[in-house]
C-alpha positions as CSV (number, residue, x, y, z in Angstrom):
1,X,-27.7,-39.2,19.0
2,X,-29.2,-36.6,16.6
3,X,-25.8,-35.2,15.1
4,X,-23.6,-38.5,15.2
5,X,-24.8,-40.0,11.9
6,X,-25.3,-36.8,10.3
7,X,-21.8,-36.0,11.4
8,X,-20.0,-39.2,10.2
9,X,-20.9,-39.3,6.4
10,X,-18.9,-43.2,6.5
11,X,-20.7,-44.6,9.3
12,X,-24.5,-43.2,7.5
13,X,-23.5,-44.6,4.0
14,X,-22.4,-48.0,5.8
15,X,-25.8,-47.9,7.8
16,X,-27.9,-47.2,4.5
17,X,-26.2,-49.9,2.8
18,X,-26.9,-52.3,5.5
19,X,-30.5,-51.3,5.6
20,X,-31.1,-51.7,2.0
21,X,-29.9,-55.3,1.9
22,X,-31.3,-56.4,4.9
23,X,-34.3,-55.5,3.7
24,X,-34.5,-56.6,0.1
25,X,-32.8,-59.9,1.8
26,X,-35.8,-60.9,3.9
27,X,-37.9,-58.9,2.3
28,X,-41.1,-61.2,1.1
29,X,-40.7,-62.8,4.4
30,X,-41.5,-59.8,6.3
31,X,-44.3,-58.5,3.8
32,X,-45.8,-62.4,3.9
33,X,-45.9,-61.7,8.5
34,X,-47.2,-58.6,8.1
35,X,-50.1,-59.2,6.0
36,X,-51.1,-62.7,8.0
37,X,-50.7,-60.5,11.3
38,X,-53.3,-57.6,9.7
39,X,-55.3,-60.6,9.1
40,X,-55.1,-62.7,12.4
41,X,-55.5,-59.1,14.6
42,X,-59.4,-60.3,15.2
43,X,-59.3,-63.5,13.5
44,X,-60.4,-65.4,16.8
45,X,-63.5,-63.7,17.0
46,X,-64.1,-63.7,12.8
47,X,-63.2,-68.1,13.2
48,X,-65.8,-67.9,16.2
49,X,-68.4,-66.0,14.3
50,X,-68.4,-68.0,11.0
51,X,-69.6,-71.2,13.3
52,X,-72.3,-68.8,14.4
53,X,-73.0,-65.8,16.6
54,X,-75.1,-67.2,18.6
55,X,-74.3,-66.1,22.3
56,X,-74.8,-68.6,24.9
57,X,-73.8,-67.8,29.0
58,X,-70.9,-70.4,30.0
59,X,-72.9,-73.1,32.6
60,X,-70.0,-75.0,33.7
61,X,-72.1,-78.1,34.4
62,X,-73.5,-78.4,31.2
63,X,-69.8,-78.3,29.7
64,X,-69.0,-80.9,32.2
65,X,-71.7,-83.1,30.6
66,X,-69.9,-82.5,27.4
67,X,-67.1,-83.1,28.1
68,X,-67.9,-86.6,30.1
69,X,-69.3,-88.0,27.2
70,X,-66.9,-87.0,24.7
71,X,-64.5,-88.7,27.5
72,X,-66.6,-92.2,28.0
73,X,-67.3,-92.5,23.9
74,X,-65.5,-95.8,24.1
75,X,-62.2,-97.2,22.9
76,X,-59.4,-94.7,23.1
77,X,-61.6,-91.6,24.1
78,X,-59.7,-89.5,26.2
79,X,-59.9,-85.6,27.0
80,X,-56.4,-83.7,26.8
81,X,-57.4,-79.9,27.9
82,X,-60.3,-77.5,27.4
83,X,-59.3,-73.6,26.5
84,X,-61.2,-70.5,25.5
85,X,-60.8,-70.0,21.9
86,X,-59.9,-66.2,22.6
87,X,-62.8,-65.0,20.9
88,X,-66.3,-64.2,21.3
89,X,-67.4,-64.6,24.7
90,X,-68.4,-67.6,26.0
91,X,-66.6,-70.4,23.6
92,X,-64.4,-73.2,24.0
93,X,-62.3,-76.2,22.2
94,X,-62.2,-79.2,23.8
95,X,-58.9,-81.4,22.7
96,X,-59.7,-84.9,22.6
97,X,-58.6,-88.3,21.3
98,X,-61.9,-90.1,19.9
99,X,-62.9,-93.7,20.3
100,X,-60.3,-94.8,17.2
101,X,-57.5,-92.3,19.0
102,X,-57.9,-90.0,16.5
103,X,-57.0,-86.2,17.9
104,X,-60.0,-84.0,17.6
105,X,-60.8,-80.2,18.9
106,X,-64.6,-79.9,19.2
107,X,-65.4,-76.3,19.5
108,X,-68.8,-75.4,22.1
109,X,-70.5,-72.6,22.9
110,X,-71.1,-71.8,26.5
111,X,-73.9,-74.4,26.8
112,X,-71.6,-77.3,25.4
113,X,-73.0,-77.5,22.1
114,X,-70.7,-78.9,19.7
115,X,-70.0,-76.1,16.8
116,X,-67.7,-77.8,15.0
117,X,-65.7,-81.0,15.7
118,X,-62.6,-81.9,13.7
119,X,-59.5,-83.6,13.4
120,X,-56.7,-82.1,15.3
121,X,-54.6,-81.3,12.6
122,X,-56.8,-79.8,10.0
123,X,-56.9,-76.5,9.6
124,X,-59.7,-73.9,9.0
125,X,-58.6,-71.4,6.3
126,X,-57.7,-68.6,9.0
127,X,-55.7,-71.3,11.1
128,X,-53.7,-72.7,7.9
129,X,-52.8,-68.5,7.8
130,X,-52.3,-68.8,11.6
131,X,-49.6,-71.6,10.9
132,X,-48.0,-69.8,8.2
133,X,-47.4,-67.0,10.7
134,X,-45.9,-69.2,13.6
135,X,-43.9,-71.7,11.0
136,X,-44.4,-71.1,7.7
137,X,-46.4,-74.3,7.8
138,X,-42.7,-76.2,8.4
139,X,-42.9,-77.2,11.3
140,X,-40.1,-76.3,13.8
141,X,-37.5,-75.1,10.7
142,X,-40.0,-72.9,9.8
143,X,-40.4,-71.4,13.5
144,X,-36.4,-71.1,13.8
145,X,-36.7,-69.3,9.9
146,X,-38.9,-66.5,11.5
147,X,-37.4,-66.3,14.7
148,X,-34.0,-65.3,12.6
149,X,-35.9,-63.0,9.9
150,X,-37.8,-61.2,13.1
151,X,-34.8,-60.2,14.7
152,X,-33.3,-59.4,11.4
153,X,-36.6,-57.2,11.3
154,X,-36.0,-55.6,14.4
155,X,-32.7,-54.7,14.0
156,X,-33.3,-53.5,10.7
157,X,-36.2,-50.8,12.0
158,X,-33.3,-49.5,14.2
159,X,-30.6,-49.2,11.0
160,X,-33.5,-47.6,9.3
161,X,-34.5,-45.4,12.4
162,X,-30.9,-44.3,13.2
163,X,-30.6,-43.1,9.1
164,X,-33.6,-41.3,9.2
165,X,-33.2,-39.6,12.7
166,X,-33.6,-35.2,11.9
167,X,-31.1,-33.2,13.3
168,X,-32.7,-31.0,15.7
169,X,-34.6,-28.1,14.5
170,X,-35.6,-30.4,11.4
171,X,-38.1,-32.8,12.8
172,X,-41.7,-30.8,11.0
173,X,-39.5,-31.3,7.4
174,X,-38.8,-34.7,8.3
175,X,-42.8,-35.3,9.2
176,X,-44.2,-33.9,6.4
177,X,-42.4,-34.7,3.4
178,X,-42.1,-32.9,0.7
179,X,-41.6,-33.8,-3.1
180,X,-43.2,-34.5,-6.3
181,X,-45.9,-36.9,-6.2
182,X,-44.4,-40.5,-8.0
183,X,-40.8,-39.0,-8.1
184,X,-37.9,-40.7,-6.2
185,X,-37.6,-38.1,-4.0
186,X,-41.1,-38.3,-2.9
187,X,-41.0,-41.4,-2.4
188,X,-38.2,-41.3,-0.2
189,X,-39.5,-38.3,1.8
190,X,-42.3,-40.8,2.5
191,X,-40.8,-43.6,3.8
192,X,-38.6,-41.5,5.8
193,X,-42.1,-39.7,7.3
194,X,-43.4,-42.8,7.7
195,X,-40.7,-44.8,9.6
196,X,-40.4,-42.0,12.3
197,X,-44.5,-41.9,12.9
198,X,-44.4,-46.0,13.8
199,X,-40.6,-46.9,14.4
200,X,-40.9,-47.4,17.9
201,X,-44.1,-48.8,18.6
202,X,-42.8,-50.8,15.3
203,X,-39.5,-51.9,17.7
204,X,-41.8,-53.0,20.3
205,X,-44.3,-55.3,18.7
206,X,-42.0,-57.0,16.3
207,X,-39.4,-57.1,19.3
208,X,-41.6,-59.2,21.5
209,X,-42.7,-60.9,18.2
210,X,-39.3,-62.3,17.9
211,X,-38.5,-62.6,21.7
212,X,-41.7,-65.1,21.6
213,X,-40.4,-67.1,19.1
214,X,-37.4,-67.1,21.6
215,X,-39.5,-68.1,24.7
216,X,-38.5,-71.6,25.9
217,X,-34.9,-70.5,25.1
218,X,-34.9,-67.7,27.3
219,X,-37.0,-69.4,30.1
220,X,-33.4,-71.8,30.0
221,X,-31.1,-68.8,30.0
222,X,-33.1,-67.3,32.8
223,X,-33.4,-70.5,34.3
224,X,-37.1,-69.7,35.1
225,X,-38.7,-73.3,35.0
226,X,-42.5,-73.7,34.1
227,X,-44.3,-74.0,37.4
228,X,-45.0,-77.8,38.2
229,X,-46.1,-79.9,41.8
230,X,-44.8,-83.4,42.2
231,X,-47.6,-85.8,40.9
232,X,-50.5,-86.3,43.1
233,X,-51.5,-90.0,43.0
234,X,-54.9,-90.5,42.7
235,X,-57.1,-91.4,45.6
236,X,-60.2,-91.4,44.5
237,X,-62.6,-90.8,41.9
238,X,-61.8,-87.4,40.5
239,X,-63.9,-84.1,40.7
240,X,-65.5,-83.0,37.8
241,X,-64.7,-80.6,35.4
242,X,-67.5,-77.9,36.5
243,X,-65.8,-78.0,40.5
244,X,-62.5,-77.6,39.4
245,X,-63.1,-74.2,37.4
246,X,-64.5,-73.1,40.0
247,X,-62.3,-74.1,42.5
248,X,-59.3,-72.5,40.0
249,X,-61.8,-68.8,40.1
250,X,-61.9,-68.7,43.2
251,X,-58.6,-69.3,44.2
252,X,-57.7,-65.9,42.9
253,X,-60.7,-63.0,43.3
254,X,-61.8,-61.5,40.8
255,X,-60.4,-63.8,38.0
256,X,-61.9,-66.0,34.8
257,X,-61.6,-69.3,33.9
258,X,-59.2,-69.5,30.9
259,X,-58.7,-73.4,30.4
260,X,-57.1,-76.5,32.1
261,X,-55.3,-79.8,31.1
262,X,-57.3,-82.7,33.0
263,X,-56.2,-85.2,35.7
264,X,-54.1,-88.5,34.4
265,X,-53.3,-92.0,35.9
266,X,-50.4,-90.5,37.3
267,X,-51.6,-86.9,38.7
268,X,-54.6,-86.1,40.1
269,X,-54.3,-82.8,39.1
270,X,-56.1,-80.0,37.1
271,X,-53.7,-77.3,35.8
272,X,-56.3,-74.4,35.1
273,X,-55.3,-71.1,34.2
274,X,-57.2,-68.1,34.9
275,X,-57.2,-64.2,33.8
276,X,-56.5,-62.2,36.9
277,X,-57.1,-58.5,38.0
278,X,-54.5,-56.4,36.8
279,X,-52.7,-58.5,34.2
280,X,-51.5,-58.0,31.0
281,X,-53.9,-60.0,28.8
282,X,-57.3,-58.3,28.8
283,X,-58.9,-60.9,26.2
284,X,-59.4,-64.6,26.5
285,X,-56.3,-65.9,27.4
286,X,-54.8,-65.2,31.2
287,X,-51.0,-65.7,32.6
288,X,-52.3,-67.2,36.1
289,X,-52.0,-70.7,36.7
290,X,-53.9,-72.6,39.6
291,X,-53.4,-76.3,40.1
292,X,-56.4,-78.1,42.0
293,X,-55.9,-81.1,43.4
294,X,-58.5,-83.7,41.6
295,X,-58.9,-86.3,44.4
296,X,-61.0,-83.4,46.8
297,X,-61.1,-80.2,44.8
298,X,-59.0,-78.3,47.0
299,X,-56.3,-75.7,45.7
300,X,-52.5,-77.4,45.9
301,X,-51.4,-74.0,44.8
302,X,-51.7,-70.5,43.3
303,X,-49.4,-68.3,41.2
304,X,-51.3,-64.7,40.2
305,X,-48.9,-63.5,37.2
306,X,-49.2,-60.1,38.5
307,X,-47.3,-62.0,41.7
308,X,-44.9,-63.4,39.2
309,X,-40.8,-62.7,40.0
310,X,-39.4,-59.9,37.2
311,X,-37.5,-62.6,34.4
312,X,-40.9,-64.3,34.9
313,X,-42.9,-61.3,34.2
314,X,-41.1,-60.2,31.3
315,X,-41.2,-63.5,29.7
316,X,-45.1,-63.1,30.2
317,X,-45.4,-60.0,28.5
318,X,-44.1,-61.2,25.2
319,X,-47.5,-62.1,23.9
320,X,-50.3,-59.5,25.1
321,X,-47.8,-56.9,23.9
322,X,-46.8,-58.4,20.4
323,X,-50.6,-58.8,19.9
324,X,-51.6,-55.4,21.0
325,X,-53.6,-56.6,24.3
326,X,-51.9,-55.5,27.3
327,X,-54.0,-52.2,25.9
328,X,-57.1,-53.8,25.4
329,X,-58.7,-53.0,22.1
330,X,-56.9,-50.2,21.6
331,X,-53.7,-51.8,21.6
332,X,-55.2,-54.6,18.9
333,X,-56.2,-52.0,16.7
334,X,-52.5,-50.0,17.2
335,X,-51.2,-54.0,16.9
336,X,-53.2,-54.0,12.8
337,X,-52.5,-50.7,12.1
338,X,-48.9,-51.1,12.2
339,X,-48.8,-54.7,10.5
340,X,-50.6,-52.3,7.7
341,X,-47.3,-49.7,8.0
342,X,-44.8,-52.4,7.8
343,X,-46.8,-53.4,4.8
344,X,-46.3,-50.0,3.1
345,X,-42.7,-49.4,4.4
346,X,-41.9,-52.8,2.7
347,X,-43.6,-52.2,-0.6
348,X,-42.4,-48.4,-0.7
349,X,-38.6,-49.4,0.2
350,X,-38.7,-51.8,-2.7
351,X,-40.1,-49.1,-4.9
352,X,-37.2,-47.2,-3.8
353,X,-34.5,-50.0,-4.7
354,X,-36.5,-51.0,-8.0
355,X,-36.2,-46.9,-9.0
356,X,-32.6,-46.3,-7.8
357,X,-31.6,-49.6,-10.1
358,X,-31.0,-48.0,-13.3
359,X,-28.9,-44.8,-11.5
360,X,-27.0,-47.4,-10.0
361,X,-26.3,-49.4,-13.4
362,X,-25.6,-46.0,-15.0
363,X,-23.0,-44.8,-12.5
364,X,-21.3,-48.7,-11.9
């Protein structure tokens, strides 16, 4: 692998061609992802702390209460789910449809205090830069934009890994560039440096980046369906919200309550999902689901992700390892710090094509 493109002076010049457009190409997408994912890295604990930081325990009863009378406001109230916001300890948004049917998140501390308490669809000014890194704020041709440019990313970090690859014996040079400080060569020497330190925890982030943009698609492919029960008619009056979290806790040891979509005409049924021992997510959000039956609170079934068949398990992964948390904090903070050297490598490879412009016009 080391001597082949070293070897073959056609295939390296076609390889660094290919990398140098690819990347001037798609370019200012790339640098505008890599700077809103340095900025979202922690921004669900900065969007918790700007309503306050304020810590209050989660009582499950009095977040029932809450959640009742946002539900019995009158008119066209109706509650949709309730979901950790990933953050801080302890918080929640509530999505609900208010008396007029207007869609509305309320956000609560672990007591049930409203925080905040908006319309759906307006966005605070990290979630309008949340939306420009899913869609671009275009809805679903803006998600299909970025799912192309990320796996033109992705296979562009291998080009640019395969071109900069040392024969053996040269890997020190090759780490520690050397050349005069603002000249071309130096320049060079650093991207070079800089693309071996990160490429392949690089591949792996942006990789399941783009495979998540991918998700539903695969899940088809695989043909690995979402997890479902038939409906569950209702018999009775439903449990409450406080009985079936803790039903869904219990159901696997050891776990915590993540969030769950409420019971409808139709299905009696809470699907809550739960972080489990051992999975991948180690913040707020979990890959175990646990669907409770709402007419007597008992468990209709239980799926641990770390139980979960090996297409299903991958699929799972896409997310805590894009984001840096299947390693905990240290893995968000590896996550930032290469959104910061994609930054760089972007800004110094357009440096590099910007300086090698007027050579080029010189020898054309």
């Amino acid at each position: 692998m080391t001597d082949t493109p070293r070897g073959n002076s056609k295939a390296r010049k076609t390889l660094v061609k290919i990398h140098r457009w690819l990347g001037l190409g798609a370019a200012a997408i790339w640098l505008l992802q890599a700077v809103t994912g340095v900025i979202l890295t922690f921004h669900f604990e900065a969007e918790d702390a700007l309503l306050t930081t304020r810590s209050q325990p989660t009582d499950l009863a009095a977040i029932e209460r809450r959640i009742d009378a946002l539900a019995t406001a009158g008119g066209k109230a109706e509650i949709s789910w309730i979901w950790t916001t990933a953050g801080l300890a302890d918080r929640y948004i509530i999505l609900h449809d208010d008396p007029a049917g207007v869609s509305r998140k309320a956000y609560i501390d672990g007591a049930g205090a409203i925080l905040r308490d908006n319309p759906a669809d307006r966005y605070s000014v990290l979630g309008f830069i949340r939306e420009i890194h899913l869609t671009l704020v275009a809805g679903q041709t803006g998600h299909w934009i970025l799912a192309g440019s990320g796996v033109l990313l992705f296979t562009n970090l291998i080009f640019g890994l395969v071109v900069a690859w040392p024969r053996r014996g040269q890997w020190r040079h090759a780490l520690r560039p050397r050349g005069r400080r603002g000249s071309t060569a130096g320049y060079y020497g650093w991207h070079k440096a800089l693309g071996l330190w990160a490429g392949i925890p690089a591949l792996v982030i942006v990789g399941t980046g783009s495979l998540f943009m991918f998700e539903h698609e695969i899940r088809e492919l695989a043909g690995i369906e979402e997890i479902t029960l038939p409906a569950n008619p209702p018999t009775s009056r439903p449990i409450g919200f406080a009985a079936a979290a803790r039903a869904s806790v219990a159901a696997i040891p050891g776990s915590r309550f993540v969030g769950t979509t409420f019971p409808s005409a139709q299905d009696a049924s809470y699907y809550a999902w739960v972080r489990a021992p051992g999975e991948l997510y180690r913040g707020g959000y979990g890959g175990s689901l646990v669907i409770v039956d709402a007419n007597d609170g008992s468990v209709r079934g239980a799926w641990p992700a770390t139980e979960a068949g090996f297409g299903a398990a991958v699929i799972g992964s896409f997310y805590p390892l894009h984001t840096g948390e299947g390693l905990g904090l240290a893995g968000r903070i590896l996550a930032l710090a290469i959104g910061v050297w994609l930054t760089v490598m972007i800004v110094v490879g357009l440096l590099l094509w910007w300086r090698r412009r007027p050579r080029a016009k010189a020898n054309g």
